[in-house]
N, C-alpha and C positions, 0 to 999 in steps of 0.2 A: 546588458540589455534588460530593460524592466522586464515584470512577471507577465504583465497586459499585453508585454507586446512580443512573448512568444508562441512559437506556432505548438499548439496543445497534440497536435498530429508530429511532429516531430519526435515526440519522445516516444511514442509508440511501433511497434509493442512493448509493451514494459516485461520485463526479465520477472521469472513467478515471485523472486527472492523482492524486489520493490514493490509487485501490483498486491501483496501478501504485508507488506510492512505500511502502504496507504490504506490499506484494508484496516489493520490492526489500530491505528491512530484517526482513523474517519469521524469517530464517535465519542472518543475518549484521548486525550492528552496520557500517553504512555513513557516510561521509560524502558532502558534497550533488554530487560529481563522481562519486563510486563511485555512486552511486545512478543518477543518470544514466546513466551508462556502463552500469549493471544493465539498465536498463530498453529500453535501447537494444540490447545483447546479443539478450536473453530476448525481443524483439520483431519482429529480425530486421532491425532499422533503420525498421519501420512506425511505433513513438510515438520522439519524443525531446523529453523534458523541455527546454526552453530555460532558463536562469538567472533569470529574470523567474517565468516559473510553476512551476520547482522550489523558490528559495527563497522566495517568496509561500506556496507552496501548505504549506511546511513550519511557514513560523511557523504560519499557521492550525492545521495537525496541532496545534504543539505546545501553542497555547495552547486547545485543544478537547479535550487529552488523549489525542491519541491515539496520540501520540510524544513523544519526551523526549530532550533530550540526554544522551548518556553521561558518563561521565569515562574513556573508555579512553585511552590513553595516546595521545596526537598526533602521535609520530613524529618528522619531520622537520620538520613545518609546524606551528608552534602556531598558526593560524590556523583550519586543520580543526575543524569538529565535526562529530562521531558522533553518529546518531541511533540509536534501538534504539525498537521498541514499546513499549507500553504493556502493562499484562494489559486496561485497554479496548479497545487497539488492536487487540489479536489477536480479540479479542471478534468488536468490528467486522470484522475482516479475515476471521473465518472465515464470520458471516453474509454478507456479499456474496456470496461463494465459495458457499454454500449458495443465495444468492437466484439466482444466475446458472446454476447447476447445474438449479436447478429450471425457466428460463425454456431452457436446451437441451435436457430434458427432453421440455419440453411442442414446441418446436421441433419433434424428432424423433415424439413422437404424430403432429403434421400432418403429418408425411413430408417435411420440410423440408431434416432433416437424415436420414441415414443411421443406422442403429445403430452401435455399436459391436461392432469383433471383441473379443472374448474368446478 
């Protein structure tokens, strides 16, 4: 099935280990130790991808469309592959982002969480 013509609402909820590796590759074309290391950064050391469910979790991405390996140049290692998203993948990466926003949302109605300062 082309990338256009799935349903962006199907894949969600994304599993923390995939909405965490769209996250990490949104901005910058990474490969599977920078992605780690991303995610590990940006979490403060609470998630870290172990090598078993970073590249597990990556083949799935790729063969599901929602990532794709690059051709940037390798550097030092031709062993490295770069991943970059998909235009499905951002799809998906931005509804999560939208479903989550909306479940903190309703959080703060219940008084759960605090508002936000502006």
């Amino acid at each position: 099935m082309p990338d256009r013509d799935r349903d962006v609402s199907s894949f969600l909820p994304l599993t923390p280990a995939v909405f965490h590796i769209l996250l990490a590759i949104a901005d910058e074309d990474r490969h599977g130790y920078g992605i780690a290391q991303e995610v590990t950064s940006r979490t403060d050391g609470r998630v870290r991808l172990g090598p078993g469910t970073l590249y597990g979790t990556l083949t799935r991405m790729e063969e599901s469309g929602l990532v794709t390996e690059t051709d940037r140049e390798r550097g030092t290692d031709p062993r490295r592959r770069y991943y970059t998203l998909t235009p499905l993948g951002r799809s998906v990466a931005k509804a999560e982002a939208e479903r989550l926003s909306q479940l903190v949302d309703l959080a703060r109605d219940k008084a759960l969480l605090a508002r936000a300062r502006r």
